[in-house]
Structure formats: C-alpha cells, structure tokens
KEBA-888779 format. One record per residue (C-alpha): x, y, z. Coordinates in steps of 0.5 Angstrom, whole numbers, plus 2048, in hexadecimal, padded with zeros to 3 digits. Example, Ala and Ser with C-alpha at 12.3 -4.5 7.8 and 13.67 -1.06 7.14 Angstrom:
BEGIN
8197F7810
81B7FE80E
***
This chain:
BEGIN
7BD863714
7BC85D719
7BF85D71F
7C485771F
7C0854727
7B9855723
7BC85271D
7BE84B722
7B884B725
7B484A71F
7B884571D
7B8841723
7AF842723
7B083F71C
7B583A71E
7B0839724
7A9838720
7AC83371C
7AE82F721
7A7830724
7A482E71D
7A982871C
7A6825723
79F826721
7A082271B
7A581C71F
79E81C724
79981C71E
79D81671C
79E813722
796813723
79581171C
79A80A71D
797809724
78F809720
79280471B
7957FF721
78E7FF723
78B7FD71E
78F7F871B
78C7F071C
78E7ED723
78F7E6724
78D7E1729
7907D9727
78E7D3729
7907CC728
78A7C7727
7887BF725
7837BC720
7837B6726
7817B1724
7867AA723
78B7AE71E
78B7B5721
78D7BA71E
7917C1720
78E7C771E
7917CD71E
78B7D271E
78B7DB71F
7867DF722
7867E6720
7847EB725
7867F0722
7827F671E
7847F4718
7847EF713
78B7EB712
78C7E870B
78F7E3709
7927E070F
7967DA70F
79D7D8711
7A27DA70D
7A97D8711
7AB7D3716
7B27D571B
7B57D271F
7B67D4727
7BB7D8724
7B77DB71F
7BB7D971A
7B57D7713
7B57D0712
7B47CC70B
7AD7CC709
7AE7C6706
7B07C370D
7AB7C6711
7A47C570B
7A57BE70D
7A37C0714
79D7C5713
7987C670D
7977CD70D
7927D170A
7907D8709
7897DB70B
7867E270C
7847E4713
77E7E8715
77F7EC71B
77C7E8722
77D7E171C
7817DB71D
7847D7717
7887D2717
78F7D3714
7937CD715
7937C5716
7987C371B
79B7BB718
7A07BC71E
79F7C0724
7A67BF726
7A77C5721
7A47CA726
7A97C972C
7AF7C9727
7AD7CF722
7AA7D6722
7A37D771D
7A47DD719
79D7DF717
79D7E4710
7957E770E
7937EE70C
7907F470E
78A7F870C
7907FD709
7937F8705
7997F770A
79C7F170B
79D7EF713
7A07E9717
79F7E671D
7A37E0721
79F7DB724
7A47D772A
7A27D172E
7A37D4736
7A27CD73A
79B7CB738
7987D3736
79A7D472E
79C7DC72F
79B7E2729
7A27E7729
7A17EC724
7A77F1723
7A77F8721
7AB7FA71A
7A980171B
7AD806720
7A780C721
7AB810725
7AD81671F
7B4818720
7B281F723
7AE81B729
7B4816729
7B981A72B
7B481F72F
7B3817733
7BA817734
7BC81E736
7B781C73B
7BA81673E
7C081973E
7BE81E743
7BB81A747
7C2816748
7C581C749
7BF81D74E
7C1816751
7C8816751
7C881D755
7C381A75A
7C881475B
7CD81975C
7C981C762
7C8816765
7CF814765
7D181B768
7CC81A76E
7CF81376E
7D481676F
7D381A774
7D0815778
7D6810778
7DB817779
7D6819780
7D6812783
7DE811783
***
C-alpha cells in the first residue's frame, strides 16, 4: 500500500512533467513561427515616373525578403479610417496589376492616374507565400516617404506562456507597488523628522 503523502507527491511530479512538456511544445512553437516571420518576403515601396510630357505614377515593389512573393497586387483601397472603399471608385484612379516578385526583384504593381489618392487613402497590398498563404501589407503616404505596415494575425505566445507572462508581470507590480510603499514611508519619516 502506498502512503497517502507518497501518493500526492507522485501526482504532483506527474502534474509537474506535464507542464515541463507543454512548455517545451509552446517554445518549439514559438521558434517555428519566429523561423517563418523570417522567411517571409520583406517589402520596400517607391513611387516612380515614366518623365517624359505625360508623366505617369508608378507604384513600384521591391522584395528584400528571402523569398519569392506571388501574385502581388492591390487588393483594397481604405480610407483614413480604415474603412474599404468601392473598387469601382478607386479603379478609376489606379490600374492595378498583379505579378510575382523574386527575392532582391522589383515589379511594377500599380498605375497611379491621380496621386491625390495617396494622401487620402491606405494601399492594401495582398500576395502569397512559398506555403501558399495568403498575406497583406498596407502602403500609407507619410509626407513625402510612402511606408509599409505589415500586421500580425497570429498571437505566438501559447496560453501556458501567456499566462506564465502575466504571473510575471503581476509580481513585478507587486514588486513595484511594494518599493513605492517604501519610498512613501521614508518620505514620510522625513517630512515627520523636519516638523
């Protein structure tokens, strides 16, 4: 017969391993999407002329990425707030195209017929991976500079790490709301000393 404290302590060396385990898998996860947001294509963008007496807008890509991009194109127009707007209003404005993009490669994605849609609207651009996924990036007009927001869809942290993250940064407050209650009392004291 096993004693009953032999019998929790196995239960929690159990319980224990199986957190160690669901860490492991959670970190291995965690370094497999970290791999994959490295390999994916990076984007550079850059509006350029033909010169000439009717100079026309090029919307034109670089890939800096690793990897080849697919199909890339504009797929959606939005609004300063971010609201899509009707491809038949914003398709009299660009001719848009889709190609695809080798890594260090730059394309041509886009006749802009009037710029003025740069500083009132946000690009969204839509291509493809190696993996057949499908990924966006915005293009915003900054002033002059055009700039490239990407946005991640995924969350990497697993629950476990989430809430091992938050147990953290809850002791780090009491650690913090415990040092300002130190510093107030000495405060204190002083103030108490001087009168």
């Amino acid at each position: 017969m096993i004693p009953l404290c032999g019998l929790i302590t196995n239960r929690l060396f159990e319980a224990l391993l199986f957190l160690i385990a669901w860490i492991q898998l959670e970190l291995y996860a965690l370094q497999i999407a970290i791999q994959a947001r490295q390999l994916r294509p990076k984007f550079v963008v850059e509006l350029g002329s033909s010169g000439g007496l009717l100079a026309e807008r090029y919307l034109v890509v670089h890939n800096a990425g690793p990897t080849v991009a697919y199909a890339v194109g504009i797929c959606r127009v939005l609004d300063k707030e971010h609201n899509p707007v009707d491809p038949a209003r914003w398709s009299k404005l660009i001719r848009t195209r889709t190609v695809d993009i080798l890594p260090g490669g730059s394309s041509i994605i886009a006749e802009i017929l009037d710029t003025s849609i740069l500083d009132e609207h946000v690009l969204e651009v839509c291509y493809f991976t190696d993996e057949g996924l499908l990924n966006a990036f915005r293009i915003i007009k900054h002033g002059e500079q055009l700039h490239v927001v990407t946005a991640s869809s995924t969350e990497l942290l697993g629950p476990l790490l989430k809430s091992i993250r938050f147990l953290y940064f809850a002791y780090e407050l009491m650690q913090l709301k415990r040092k300002m209650r130190q510093y107030d009392r000495a405060l204190r004291g002083k103030a108490h000393k001087k009168t």
